[in-house]
C-alpha positions as CSV (number, residue, x, y, z in Angstrom):
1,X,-9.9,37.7,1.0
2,X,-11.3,37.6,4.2
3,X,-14.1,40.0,3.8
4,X,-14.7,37.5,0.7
5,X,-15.2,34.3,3.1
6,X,-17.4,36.3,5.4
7,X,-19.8,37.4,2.4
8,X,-20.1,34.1,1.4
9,X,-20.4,32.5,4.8
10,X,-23.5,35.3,5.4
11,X,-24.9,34.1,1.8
12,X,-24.7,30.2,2.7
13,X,-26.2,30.9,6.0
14,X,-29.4,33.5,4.7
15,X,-29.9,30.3,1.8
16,X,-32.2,28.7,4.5
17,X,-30.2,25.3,4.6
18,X,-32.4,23.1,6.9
19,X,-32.7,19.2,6.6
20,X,-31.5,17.0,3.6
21,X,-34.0,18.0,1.2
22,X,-36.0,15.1,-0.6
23,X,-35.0,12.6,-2.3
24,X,-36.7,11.8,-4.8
25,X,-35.2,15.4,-6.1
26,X,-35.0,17.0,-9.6
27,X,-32.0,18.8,-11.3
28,X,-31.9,22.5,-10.8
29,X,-29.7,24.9,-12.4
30,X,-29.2,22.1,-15.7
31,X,-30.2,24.1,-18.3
32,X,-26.9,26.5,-18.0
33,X,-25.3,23.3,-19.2
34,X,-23.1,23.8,-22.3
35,X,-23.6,21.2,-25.1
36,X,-21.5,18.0,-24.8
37,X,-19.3,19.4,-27.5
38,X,-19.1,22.9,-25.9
39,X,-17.6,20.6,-22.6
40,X,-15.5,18.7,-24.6
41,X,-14.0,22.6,-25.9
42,X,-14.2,23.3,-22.4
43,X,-12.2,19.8,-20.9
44,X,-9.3,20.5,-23.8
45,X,-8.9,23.7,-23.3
46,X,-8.1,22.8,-19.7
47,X,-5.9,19.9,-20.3
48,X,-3.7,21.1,-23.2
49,X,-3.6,24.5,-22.8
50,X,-0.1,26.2,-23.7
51,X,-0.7,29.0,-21.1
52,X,-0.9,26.6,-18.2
53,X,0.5,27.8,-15.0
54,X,3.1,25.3,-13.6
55,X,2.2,25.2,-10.1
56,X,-1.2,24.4,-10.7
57,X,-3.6,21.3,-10.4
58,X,-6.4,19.7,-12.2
59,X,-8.8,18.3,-10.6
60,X,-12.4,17.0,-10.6
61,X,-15.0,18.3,-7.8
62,X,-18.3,15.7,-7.5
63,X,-21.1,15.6,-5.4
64,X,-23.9,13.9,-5.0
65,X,-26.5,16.6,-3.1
66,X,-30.1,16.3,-2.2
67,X,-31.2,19.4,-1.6
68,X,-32.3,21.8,-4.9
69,X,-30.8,24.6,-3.2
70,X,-27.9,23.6,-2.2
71,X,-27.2,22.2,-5.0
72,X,-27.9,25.1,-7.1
73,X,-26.1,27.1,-4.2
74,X,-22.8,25.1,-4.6
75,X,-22.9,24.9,-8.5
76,X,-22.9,28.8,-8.7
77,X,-19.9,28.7,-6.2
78,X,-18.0,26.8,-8.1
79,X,-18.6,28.2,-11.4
80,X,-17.6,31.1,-9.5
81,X,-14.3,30.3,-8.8
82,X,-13.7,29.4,-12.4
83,X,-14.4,25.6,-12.3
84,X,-16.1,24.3,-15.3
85,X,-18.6,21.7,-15.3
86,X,-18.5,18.9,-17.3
87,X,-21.3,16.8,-16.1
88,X,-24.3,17.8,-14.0
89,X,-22.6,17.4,-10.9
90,X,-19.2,17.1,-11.9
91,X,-17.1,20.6,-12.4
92,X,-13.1,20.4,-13.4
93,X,-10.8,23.2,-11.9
94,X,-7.4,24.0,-13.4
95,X,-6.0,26.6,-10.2
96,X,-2.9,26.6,-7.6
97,X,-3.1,24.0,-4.7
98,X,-4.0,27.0,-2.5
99,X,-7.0,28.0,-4.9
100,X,-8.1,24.8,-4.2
101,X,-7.6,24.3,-0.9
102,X,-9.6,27.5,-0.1
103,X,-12.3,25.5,-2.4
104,X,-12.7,22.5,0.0
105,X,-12.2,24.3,3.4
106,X,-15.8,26.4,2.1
107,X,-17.5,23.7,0.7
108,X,-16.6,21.7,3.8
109,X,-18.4,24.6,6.0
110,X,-21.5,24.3,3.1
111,X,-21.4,20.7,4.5
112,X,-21.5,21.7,7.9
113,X,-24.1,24.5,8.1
114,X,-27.6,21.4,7.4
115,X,-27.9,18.3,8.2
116,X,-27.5,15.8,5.6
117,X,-25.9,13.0,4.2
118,X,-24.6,14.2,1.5
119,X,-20.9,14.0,-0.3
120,X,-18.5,16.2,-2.0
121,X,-15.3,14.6,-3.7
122,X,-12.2,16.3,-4.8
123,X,-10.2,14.0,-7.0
124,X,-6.7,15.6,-8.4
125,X,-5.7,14.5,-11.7
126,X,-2.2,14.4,-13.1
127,X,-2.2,15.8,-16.5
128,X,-1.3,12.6,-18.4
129,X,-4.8,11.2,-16.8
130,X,-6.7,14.3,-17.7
131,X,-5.2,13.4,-21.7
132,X,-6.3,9.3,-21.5
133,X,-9.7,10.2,-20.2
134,X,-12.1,8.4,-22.4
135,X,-15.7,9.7,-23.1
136,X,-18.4,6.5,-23.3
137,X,-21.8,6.9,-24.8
138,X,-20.9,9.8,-27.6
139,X,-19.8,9.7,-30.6
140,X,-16.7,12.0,-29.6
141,X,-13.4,10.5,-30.5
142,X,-10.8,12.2,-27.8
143,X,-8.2,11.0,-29.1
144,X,-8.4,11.9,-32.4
145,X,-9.2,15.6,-31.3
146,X,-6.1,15.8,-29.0
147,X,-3.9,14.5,-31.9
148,X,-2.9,11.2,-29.7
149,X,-4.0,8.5,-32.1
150,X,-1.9,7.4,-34.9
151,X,-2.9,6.7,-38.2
152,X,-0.9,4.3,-40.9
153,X,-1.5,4.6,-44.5
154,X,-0.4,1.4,-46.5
């Protein structure tokens, strides 16, 4: 595990992080997103899945970068560990607290190694939450697909 951290420390540090990056800055890495109905697969398959480990936590990981490269750099991380992304800069993990807590102590170093002004949330969700989420601006009914709506017949 610790060889692990220090190949990924060298790998941060050789990605020639200096400054913030522009800002008027463009997407990178976007076209490797799924389709909004390959996500929605994706985001279901996390929150009812029958093979769920007990110990372990959902959560959403955001950020709002400037820098291309960093950005790229810290998508391919995360996709690494097995978080899926759901948004362009939005990924959702299902993993033990530890898992997770190894997550955040790296991308807090990320932070560290340029200077920016930059943010990176981690947001755990309870599993009822993950099941109310509500998707705006598709037309994806959730709660139809996770069997939570009700339907009388008169």
């Amino acid at each position: 595990m610790k060889g692990n951290h220090l190949i990924e420390s060298r790998l941060i540090s050789s990605a020639g992080l200096s400054g913030a990056g522009t800002i008027g800055r463009t997407t990178g890495c976007l076209d490797e997103l799924p389709t909004l109905p390959e996500r929605i697969r994706q985001i279901l398959n996390i929150i009812s899945s029958a093979e769920r480990k007990p110990g372990n936590m959902i959560c959403f990981i955001m950020y709002d970068i400037t820098s291309n490269k960093v950005r790229t750099l810290i998508a391919k991380f995360l996709q690494g560990k097995g978080c899926t992304r759901v948004q362009k800069s939005i990924f959702m993990a299902d993993m033990p607290s530890d898992a997770l807590q190894d997550i955040a102590m790296k991308l807090t170093e990320i932070q560290k190694m340029y200077d920016n002004n930059d943010s990176i949330l981690i947001v755990p969700l309870s599993e009822d939450y993950a099941r109310a989420m509500k998707i705006i601006g598709q037309e994806v009914d959730i709660d139809l697909i996770l069997h939570s709506k009700n339907t009388l017949f008169f």
